[in-house]
N, C-alpha and C positions, 0 to 999 in steps of 0.2 A: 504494500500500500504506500504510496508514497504519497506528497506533499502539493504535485502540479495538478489543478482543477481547482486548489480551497481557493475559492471566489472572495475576493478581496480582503486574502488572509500573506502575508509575510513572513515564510520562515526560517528561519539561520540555525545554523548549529555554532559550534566553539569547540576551535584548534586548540589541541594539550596543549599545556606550560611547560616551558623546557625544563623549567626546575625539578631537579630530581630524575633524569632524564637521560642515559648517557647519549651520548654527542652520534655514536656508531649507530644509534636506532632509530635517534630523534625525525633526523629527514622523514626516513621511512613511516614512522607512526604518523606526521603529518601527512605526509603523502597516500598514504591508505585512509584518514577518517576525512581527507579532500574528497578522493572518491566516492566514499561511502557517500558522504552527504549530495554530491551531484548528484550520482544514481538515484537519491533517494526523492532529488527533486527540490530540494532546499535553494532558496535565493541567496545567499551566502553564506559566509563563517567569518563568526567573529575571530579575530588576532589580537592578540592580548598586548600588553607594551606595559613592563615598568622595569625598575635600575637593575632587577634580576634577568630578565629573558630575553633570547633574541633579538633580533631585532628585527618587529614585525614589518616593515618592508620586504625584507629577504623572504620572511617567510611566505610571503603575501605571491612573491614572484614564484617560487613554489608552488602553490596552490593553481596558480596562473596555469602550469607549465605542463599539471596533469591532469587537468578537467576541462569539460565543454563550455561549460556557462554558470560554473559556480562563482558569485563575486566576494573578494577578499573584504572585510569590513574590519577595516584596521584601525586600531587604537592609538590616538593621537595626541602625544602629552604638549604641548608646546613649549616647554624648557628643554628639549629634543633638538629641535631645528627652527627656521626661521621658516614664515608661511608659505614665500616662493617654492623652498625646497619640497613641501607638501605637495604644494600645486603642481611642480613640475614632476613628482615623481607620479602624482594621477594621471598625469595626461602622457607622460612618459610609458608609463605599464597600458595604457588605452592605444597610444600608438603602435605599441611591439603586439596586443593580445588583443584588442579590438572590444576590448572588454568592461563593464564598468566599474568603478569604486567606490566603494560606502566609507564614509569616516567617521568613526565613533570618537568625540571630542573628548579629552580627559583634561578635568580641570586642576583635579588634586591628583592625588594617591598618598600610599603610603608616609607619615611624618618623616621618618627617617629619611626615606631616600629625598622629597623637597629639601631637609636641612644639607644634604651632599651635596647639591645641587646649589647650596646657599639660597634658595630658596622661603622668604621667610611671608609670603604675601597672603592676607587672611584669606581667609575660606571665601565669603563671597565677593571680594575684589577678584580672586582668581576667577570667576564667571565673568567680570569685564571684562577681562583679559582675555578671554578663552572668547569672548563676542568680536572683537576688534580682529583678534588671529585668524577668525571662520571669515569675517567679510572680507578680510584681505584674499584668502584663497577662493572663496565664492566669487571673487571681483575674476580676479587674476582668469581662473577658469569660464567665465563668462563671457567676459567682454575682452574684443578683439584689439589688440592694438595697446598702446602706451597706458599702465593705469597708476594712479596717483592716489595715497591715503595719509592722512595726516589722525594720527590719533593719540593718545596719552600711553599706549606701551609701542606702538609700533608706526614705523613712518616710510612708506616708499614715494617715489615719483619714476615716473613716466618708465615704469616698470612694464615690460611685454613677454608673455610666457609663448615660446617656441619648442618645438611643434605645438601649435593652438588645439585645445580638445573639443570634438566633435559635440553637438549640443546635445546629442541624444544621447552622452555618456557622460553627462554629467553627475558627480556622486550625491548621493544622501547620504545627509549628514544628520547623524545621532547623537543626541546627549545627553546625560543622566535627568533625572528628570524629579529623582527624590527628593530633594531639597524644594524650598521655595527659589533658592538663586539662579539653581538647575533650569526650574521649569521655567521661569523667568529669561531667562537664554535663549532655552530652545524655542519661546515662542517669537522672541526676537529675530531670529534666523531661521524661523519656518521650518526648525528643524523637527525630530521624532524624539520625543521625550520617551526615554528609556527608563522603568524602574526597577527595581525590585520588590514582586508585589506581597501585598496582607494578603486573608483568602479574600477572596470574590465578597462575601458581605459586610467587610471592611471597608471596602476600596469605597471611595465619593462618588463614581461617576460621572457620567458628563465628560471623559475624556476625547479629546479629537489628534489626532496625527500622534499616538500611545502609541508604547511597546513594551513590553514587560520580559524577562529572564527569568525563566523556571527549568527548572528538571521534570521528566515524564518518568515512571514506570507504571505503566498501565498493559493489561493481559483481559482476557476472557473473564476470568473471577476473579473478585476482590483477595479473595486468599490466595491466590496464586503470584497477584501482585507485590502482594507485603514480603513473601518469600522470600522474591527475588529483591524487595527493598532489603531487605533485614541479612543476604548472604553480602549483598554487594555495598551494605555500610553500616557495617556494625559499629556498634559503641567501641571508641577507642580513647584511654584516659590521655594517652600522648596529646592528643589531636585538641581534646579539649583543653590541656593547657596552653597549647599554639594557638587555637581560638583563643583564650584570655589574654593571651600576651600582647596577640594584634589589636585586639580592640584599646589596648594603651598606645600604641603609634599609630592609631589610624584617624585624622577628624570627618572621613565618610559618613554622612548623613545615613545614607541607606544601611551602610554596617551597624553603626548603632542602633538602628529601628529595628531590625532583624534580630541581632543580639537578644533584645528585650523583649521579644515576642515569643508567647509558650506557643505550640505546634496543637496541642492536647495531644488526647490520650490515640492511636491512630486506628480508626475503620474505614467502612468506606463509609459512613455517613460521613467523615473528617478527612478526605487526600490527603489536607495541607500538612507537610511533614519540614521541617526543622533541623533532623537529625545530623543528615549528613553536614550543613553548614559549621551548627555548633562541635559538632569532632573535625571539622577543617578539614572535611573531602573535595568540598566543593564553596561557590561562594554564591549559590542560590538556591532558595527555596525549591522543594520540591513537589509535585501532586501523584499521588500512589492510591490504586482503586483499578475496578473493573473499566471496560473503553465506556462502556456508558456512564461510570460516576465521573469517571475524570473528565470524559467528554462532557458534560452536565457544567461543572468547574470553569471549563476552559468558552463554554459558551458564555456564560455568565460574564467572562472575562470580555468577550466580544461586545455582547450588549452593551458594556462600559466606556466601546471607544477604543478597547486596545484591540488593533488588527496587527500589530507586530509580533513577535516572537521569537525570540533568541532561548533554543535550547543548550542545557549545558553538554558537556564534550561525549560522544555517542562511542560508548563501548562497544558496540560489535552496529552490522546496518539492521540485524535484525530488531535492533533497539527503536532504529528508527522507523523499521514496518508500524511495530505496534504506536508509536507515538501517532503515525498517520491515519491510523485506526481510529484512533482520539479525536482526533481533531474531526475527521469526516462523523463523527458521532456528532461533537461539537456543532456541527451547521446544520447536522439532521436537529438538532432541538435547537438552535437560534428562532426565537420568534420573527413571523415577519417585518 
């Protein structure tokens, strides 16, 4: 079952972290959950970016180099490079793959690594900052010929990006969407407010141009589900004290809300699972049930506005069959 047919639904997956990873495999496991996720019909994969991993352009050209029409959805710190070099490497990888680019904007990350970085600019001044760096690349990429920006972190004139990028490939741009500064951003750049969600009768509603990052394991019956949640991420005391530690170097709005949120007790009346984040397998919430509880869930999620989705990193494609199960449950019960 795959992903191409969900009617005005957007789905991604997410490339492993090279952390922990040796160097002799690493290609190869990207280059196999690349494919997986084409075949499976997915519009992208996210690529992660921080003072730990690769460096997601490289791996982005990768992804590029063994799939039909998977698009790379690269994470974009802007204490990395200056915006040209953004711009030029989008239209750069568009020129050689004919392909498009998604840029997932990152405004913070981890305390530590900003302080390396000498980095000391509050939490929501980095979302001005992160607004000035997207319209300079949005410009660059848009319009033809010489462009000019005068602003309070960044200043070009009569800047011209060569080879100019095709208009029909122009990237969407993503950005966290948790915060108020967040969302305040993305609505400023038309971009796709990205979060990390509460369950479905938490969430506000009334979202427009949403997307949320969840994990799926969903199966036939509910008890077959948990199963396979409970072999693939068991309690681990390690993992929970690595969760504690990070939540002291990190000022991530969405990681604190998460954090402090109980999961309850898990059936299917309850997907919404916690587990795996609080032991530090993963850094999103998860929904675990039969295809029609989760599909139930993840409609709910639709009715709200969010038609995005960014799945976490897909251990085998059969992971992704079943996710697509879900989702096609999901629009059998969307009201009209």
């Amino acid at each position: 079952m795959s992903f191409l047919g969900l009617d005005g639904l957007e789905i991604f997956s997410t490339c492993p972290h090279s952390r922990g990873i040796e160097a002799a495999t690493y290609g190869r496991r990207v280059a196999e959950i690349a494919r997986w996720s084409d075949e499976a019909g997915c519009r992208g994969m996210l690529i992660y970016t921080d003072n730990s991993t690769v460096d997601p352009w490289l791996a982005s050209q990768l992804v590029l180099a063994v799939t039909d029409s998977l698009c790379p959805l690269v994470a974009v710190q802007p204490l990395y490079m200056h915006p040209y070099t953004v711009a030029k490497l989008v239209a750069s990888l568009a020129y050689l793959h004919g392909r498009r680019i998604y840029l997932n904007m990152v405004a913070g990350g981890f305390t530590n690594d900003l302080l390396a970085l000498n980095d000391f600019t509050p939490h929501d001044e980095r979302y001005e900052r992160v607004v000035e760096y997207t319209s300079i690349i949005k410009q660059l990429l848009g319009v033809r010929g010489p462009n000019s920006f005068c602003g309070r972190y960044y200043t070009v004139k009569n800047l011209a990006l060569i080879p100019p990028l095709p208009p029909d490939l122009m990237p969407g741009v993503f950005m966290s969407g948790s915060s108020p500064a967040g969302l305040a951003a993305a609505r400023r750049l038309g971009a796709t407010a990205v979060k990390y969600p509460k369950p479905p009768h938490e969430e506000d509603g009334g979202q427009s141009n949403a997307g949320i990052r969840v994990g799926i394991i969903a199966r036939e019956t509910s008890d077959e589900a948990w199963t396979v949640a409970y072999e693939r991420f068991p309690e681990d005391r390690r993992g929970q004290i690595t969760h504690a530690l990070t939540m002291k170097v990190s000022d991530s709005h969405w990681h604190r809300q998460l954090a402090t949120m109980e999961s309850g007790a898990p059936y299917d009346d309850n997907p919404y699972w916690l587990v795996p984040f609080k032991n530090y397998k993963t850094f999103c919430p998860y929904l675990v049930g039969s295809y029609e509880r989760v599909g139930q869930e993840l409609s709910s999620y639709v009715r709200q506005g969010f038609t995005t989705f960014i799945l976490d990193i897909p251990p085998s494609p059969e992971e992704l069959y079943h996710s697509g199960v879900a989702f096609r449950e999901a629009l059998l019960q969307r009201a009209p």
